[in-house]
C-alpha positions in Angstrom: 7.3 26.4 16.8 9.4 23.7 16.1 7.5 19.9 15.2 7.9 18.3 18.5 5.9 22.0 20.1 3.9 21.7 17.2 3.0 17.8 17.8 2.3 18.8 21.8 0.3 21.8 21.6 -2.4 19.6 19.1 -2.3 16.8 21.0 -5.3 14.4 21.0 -6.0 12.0 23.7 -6.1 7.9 22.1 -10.0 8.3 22.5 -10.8 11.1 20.5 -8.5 10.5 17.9 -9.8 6.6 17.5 -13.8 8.8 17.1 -11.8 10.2 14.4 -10.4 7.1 12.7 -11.9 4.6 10.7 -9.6 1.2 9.6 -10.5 -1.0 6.1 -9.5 -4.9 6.0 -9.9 -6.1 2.7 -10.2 -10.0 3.4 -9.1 -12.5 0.8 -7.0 -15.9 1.4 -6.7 -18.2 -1.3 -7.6 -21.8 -1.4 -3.9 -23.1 0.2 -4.5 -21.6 3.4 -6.1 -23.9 5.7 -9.2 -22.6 7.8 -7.8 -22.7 10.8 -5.4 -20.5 9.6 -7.7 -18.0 7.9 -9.5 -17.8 11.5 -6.1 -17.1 13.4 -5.0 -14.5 11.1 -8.2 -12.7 11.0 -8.8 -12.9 14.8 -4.9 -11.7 15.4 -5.6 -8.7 12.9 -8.9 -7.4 14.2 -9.0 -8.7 18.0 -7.3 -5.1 19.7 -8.9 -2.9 17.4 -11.5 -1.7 19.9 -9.2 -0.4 22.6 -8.3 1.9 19.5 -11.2 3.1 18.1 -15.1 2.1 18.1 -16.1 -1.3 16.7 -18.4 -0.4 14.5 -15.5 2.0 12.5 -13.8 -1.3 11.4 -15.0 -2.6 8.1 -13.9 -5.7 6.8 -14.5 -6.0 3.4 -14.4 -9.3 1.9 -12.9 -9.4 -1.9 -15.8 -12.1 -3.4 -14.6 -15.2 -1.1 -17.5 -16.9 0.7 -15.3 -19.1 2.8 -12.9 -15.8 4.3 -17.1 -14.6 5.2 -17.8 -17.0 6.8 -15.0 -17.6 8.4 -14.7 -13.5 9.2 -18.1 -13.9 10.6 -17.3 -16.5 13.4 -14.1 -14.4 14.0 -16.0 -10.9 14.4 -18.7 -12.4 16.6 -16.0 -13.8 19.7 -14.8 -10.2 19.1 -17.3 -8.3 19.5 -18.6 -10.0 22.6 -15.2 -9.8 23.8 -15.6 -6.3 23.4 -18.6 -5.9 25.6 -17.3 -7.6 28.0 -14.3 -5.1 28.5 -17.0 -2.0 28.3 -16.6 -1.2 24.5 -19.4 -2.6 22.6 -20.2 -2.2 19.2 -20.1 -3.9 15.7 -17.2 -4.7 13.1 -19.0 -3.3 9.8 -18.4 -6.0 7.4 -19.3 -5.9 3.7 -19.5 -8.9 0.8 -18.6 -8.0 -2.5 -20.0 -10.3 -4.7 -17.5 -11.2 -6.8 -13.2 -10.8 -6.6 -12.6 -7.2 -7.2 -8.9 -7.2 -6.3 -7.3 -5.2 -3.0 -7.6 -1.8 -4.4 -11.4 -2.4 -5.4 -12.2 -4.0 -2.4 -10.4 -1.0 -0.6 -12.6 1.1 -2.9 -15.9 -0.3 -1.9 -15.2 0.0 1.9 -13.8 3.4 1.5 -16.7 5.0 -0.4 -18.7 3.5 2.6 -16.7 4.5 5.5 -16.8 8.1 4.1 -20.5 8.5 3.2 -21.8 6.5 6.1 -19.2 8.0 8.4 -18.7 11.8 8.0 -16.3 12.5 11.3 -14.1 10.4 10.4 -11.2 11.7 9.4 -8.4 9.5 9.5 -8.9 6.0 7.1 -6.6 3.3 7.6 -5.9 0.2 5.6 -4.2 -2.8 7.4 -4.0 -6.5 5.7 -5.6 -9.2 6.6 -2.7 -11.5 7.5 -2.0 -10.3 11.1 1.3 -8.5 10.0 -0.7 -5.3 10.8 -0.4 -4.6 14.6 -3.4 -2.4 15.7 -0.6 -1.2 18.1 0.8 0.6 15.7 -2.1 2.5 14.6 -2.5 5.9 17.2 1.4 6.2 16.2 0.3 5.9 12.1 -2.7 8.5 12.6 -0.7 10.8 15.2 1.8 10.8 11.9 -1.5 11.7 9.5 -2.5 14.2 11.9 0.8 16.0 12.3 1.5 16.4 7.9 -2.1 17.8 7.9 -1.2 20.2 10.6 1.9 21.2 9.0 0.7 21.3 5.0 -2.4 22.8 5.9 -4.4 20.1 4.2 -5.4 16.7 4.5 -4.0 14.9 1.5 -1.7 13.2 3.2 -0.7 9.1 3.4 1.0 8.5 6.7 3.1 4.9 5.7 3.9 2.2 8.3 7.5 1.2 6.7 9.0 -2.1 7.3 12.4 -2.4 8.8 12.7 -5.3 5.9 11.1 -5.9 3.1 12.6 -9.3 2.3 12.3 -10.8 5.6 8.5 -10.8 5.5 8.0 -11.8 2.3 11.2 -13.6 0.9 14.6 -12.4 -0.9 13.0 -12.3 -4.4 9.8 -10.3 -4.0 11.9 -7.9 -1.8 13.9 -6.7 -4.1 11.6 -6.7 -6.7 9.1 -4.6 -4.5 12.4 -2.5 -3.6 13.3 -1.9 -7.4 9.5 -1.0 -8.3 9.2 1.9 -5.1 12.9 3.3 -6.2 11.9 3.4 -10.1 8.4 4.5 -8.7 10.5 7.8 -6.9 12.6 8.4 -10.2 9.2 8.3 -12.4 7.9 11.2 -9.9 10.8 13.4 -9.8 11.1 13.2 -13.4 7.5 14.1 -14.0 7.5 16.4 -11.3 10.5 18.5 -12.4 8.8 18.9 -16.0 6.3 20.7 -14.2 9.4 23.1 -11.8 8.4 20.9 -8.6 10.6 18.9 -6.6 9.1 15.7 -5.0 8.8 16.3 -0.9 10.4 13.5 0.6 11.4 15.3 3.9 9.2 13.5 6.0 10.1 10.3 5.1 13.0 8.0 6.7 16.3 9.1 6.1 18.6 7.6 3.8 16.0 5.0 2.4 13.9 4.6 0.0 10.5 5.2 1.1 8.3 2.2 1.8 5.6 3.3 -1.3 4.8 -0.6 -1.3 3.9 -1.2 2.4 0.0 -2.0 2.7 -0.2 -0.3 6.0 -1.2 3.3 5.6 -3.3 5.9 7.2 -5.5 8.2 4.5 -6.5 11.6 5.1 -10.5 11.8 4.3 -10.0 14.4 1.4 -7.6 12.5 -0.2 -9.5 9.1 0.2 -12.4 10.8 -0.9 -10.3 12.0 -3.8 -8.8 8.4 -4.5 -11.7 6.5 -3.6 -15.1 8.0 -4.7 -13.5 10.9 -6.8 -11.9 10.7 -10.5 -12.4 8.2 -12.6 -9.7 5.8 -13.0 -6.7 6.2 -15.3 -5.9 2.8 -16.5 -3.0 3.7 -18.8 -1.1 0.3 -19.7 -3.7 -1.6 -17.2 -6.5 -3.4 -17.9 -9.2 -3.0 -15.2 -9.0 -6.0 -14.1 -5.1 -5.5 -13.1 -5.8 -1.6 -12.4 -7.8 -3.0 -9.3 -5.3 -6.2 -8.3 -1.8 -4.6 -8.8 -2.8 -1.7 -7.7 -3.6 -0.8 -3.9 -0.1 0.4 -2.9 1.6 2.6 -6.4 -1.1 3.6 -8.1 -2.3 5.5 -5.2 0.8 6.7 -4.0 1.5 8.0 -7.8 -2.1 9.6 -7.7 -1.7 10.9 -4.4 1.4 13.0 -5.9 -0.3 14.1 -8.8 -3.2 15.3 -6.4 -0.9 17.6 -4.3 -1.3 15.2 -1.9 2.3 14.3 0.8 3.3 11.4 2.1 5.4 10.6 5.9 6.6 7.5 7.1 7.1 6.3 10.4 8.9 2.7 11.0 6.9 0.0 12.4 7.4 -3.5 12.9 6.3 -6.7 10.6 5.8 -10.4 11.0 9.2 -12.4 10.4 7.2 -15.5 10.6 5.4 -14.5 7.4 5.8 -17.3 4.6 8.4 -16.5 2.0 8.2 -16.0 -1.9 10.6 -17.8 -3.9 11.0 -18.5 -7.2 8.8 -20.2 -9.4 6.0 -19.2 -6.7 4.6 -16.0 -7.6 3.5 -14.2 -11.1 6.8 -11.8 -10.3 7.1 -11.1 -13.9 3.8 -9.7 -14.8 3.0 -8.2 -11.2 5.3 -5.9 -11.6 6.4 -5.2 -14.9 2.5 -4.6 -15.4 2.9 -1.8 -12.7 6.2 -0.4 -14.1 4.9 0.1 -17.5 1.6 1.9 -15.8 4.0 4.4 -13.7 5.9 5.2 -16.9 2.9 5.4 -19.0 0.9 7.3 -16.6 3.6 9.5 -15.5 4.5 10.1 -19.5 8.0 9.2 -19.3 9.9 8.5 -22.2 10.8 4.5 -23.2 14.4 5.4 -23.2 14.5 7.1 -20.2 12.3 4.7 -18.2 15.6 2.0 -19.6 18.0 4.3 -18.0 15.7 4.6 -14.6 15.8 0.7 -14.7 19.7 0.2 -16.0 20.4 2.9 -12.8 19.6 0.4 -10.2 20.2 -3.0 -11.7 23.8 -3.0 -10.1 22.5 -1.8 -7.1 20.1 -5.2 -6.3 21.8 -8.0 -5.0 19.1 -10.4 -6.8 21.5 -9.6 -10.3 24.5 -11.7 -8.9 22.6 -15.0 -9.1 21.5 -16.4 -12.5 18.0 -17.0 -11.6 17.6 -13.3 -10.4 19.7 -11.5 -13.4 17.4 -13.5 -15.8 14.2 -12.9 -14.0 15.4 -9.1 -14.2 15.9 -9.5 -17.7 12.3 -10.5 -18.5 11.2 -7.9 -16.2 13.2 -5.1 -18.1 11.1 -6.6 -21.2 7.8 -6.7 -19.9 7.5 -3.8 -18.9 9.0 -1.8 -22.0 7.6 -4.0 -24.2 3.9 -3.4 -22.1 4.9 0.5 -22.6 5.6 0.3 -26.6 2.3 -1.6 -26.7 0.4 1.7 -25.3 2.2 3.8 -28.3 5.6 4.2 -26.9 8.9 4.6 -29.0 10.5 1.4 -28.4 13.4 0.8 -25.5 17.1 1.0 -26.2 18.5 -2.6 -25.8 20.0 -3.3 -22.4 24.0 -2.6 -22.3 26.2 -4.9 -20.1 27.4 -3.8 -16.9 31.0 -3.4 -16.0 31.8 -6.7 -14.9 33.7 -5.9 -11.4 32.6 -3.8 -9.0 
């Protein structure tokens, strides 16, 4: 049976598969982002979600900001009385955490509820809360889950909403930085993979790219949430916990889901070209993800001077190099996050070697 027979012959109508489908929104906006703003991204992110799936399978988790909760709660009571009104009542779950946990532990929390107060669900999805998420997109994400599943024969599966751009949305800088850390992200896995005489399954994702490990739109299957979420015990490596649990929603799960047996699919979806961009000087680029580098190395036990190599192979390849600000910014990377990997017990990193200068 080939996939498309394979796809019809399970086919699920939008309702049953949204009883089976639970979505997290970790909410957090920082102080620069005016109310009124908070309340229109929040209300564009969560206002379809119950033609989709019941109300009350929406949790919102708020990441330790009383103003986003308060905010959330004005937001979530126009929709749920919208949602009466149109036939579909029902509740958006919403839970406090007291203090800032970061995305990933404010993904945690929800998850660990979602699964123990929730046992048919069987699809968790995670969307942002700044309304570049379309709930649109969703039956196409979990249609994706549903279908690795059905192939693998297991449910340890990530279904990825990948951007057509990842620059566009969030500026030329953090683009190619988030580009860099999901292609050294791949190498790290192949490499630790092949140790071990497997290749890394990247069939079912888009062709001729590299896959969209960073995008924070993803669709979980419920054992390997329950795995990820309210399983092992965290590997920290090169991270402290604080910075396990705010660099880490999108790699370190994707790098645990591997390691778990788990498989990941993408399916193209579209994202917000209105979205603020990152330039630089505006974001803590350096540690972000050198901090998350050195934890993939470290975690995946590769050696300093190959993880220099992994880097040195795609340094040509980003166009941030050409201008000064970016080949210096990619300098201080390169040390961070060697220097972050000697400081867990690493041999120390060749030094960088100059690039042919002509291309």
């Amino acid at each position: 049976m080939g996939a498309s027979e394979r796809m019809m012959a399970g086919w699920q109508s939008q309702a049953d598969l949204g009883r089976e489908t639970a979505v997290i929104v970790p909410v957090y906006f920082g102080a620069r982002t005016a109310d009124a703003m908070v309340e229109r991204l929040l209300r564009i992110t969560l206002m379809d979600l119950h033609h989709y799936l019941p109300l009350e399978q929406v949790w919102a988790v708020v990441d330790g900001d009383p103003r986003s909760a308060a905010i959330l709660r004005r937001v979530t009571q126009g929709i749920e009385a919208e949602a009466t009104r149109a036939g579909r009542p029902g509740a958006v779950q919403v839970l406090s955490l007291p203090e800032n946990r970061g995305k990933l532990g404010a993904m945690a929390a929800a998850m660990r509820a979602a699964l123990a107060e929730q046992p048919h669900v069987r699809w968790l999805a995670v969307m942002d809360n700044d309304a570049d998420h379309m709930a649109s997109v969703l039956p196409q994400l979990v249609r994706a889950a549903r279908f690795l599943a059905d192939v693998y024969g297991h449910d340890r599966v990530i279904a990825i909403g990948a951007r057509a751009s990842r620059t566009r949305p969030m500026g030329w800088v953090r683009g190619e930085l988030e580009l860099l850390l999901d292609q050294l992200t791949v190498d790290a896995l192949q490499y630790a993979l092949a140790r071990e005489g497997r290749a890394l399954d990247l069939s079912q994702c888009q062709s001729g790219a590299t896959p969209d490990l960073s995008s924070g739109f993803k669709v979980y299957g419920r054992a390997l949430a329950q795995a990820l979420f309210a399983g092992n015990e965290p590997n920290y490596a090169t991270l402290s916990p604080a910075d396990y649990y705010r660099y880490g929603p999108e790699t370190v799960t994707i790098v645990e889901t591997i390691l778990a047996g788990g498989v990941l699919g993408e399916i193209r979806r579209p994202t917000w070209d209105g979205q603020p961009a990152t330039s630089f000087g505006e974001f803590a680029v350096i540690e972000m993800y050198g901090e998350l580098l050195a934890w993939v190395w470290a975690r995946l036990g590769i050696p300093a001077a190959a993880a220099a190599q992994m880097f040195e192979n795609h340094r040509r390849g980003l166009g941030l190099g050409t201008a000064l600000e970016g080949a210096d910014l990619l300098r201080r990377l390169r040390a961070h996050a060697l220097g972050r990997l000697a400081a867990g017990g690493h041999e120390p990193a060749p030094p960088e070697r100059p690039l042919l200068p002509f291309v």
